[in-house]
C-alpha positions in Angstrom: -14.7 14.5 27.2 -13.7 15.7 24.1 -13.7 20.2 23.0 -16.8 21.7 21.2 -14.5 24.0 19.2 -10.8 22.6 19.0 -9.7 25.0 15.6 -8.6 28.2 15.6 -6.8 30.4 13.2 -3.3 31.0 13.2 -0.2 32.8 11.1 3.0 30.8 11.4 6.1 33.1 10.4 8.6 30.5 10.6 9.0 26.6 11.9 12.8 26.5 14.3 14.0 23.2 14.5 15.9 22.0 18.2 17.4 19.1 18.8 19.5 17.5 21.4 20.3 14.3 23.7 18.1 13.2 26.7 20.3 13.1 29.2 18.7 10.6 31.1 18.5 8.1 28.1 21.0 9.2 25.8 18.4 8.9 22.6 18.8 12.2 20.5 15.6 13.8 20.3 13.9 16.9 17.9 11.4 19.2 18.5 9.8 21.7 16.0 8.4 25.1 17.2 6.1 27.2 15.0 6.6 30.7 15.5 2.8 32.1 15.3 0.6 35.4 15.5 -2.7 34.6 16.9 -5.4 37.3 16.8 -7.3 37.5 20.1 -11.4 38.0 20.6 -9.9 41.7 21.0 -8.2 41.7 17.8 -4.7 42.0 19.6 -2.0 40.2 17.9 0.0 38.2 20.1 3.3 36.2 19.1 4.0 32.6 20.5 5.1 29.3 19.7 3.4 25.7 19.3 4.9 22.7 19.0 4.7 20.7 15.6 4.2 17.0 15.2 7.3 16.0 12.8 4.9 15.1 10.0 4.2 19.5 9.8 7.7 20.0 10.1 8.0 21.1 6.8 5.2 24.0 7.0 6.0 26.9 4.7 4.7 30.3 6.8 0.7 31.3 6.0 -2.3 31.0 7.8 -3.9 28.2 8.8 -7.0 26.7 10.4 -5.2 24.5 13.2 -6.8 21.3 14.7 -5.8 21.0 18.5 -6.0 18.1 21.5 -4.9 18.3 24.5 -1.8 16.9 26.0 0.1 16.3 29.0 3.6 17.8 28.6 7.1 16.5 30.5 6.2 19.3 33.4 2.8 17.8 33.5 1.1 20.8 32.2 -1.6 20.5 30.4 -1.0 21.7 26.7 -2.6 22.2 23.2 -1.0 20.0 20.6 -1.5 20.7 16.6 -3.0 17.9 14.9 -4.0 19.2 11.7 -3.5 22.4 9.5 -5.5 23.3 7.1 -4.5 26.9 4.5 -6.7 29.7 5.0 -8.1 31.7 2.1 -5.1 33.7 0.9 -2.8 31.6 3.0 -0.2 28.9 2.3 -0.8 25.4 0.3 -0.4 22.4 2.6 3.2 21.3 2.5 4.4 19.0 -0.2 7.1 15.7 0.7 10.4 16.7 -0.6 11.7 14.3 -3.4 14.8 12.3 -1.8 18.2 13.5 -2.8 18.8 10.1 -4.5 15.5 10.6 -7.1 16.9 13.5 -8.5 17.5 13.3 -12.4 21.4 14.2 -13.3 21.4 16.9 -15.8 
């Protein structure tokens, strides 16, 4: 079954990085959280997080049309999971690769 309407627009104020060790693996693991304001059908502004896929890690705060699915979490809750942003009018541009460290030009 897939959503009728799976985009909705968002502000992101800031993308915080967390990272760790499982401690039932011992892999290190990362996790990117984008603060956001969402405005409500009764124009409330609410704050909350979302989680990033590591390819939007590098989001620069605006507003954005965000693509969602659905996903099961750890816990087993069903969640919404970004899969696209897209800059609003008078938002942010899409986030640009940075050039490696080693690419840099000496002056």
């Amino acid at each position: 079954m897939s959503a009728i309407d799976n985009k909705h627009l968002i502000e992101i104020v800031s993308v915080q990085e967390s990272s760790g060790v499982s401690r039932k693996t011992g892999n290190p693991w990362k996790m990117y959280r984008a603060q956001c304001v969402v405005t409500g059908g009764d124009n409330g502004a609410k704050v909350g997080e979302l989680l990033l896929p590591d390819s939007l890690k590098d989001t620069i705060p605006g507003k954005y049309l965000a693509e969602f699915q659905l996903d099961v979490s750890f816990e087993r809750l069903v969640v919404p999971r970004i899969t696209a942003l897209h800059a609003h009018a008078g938002g942010a541009a899409r986030p640009q690769a940075k050039p490696a460290a080693s690419a840099a030009v000496p002056a």
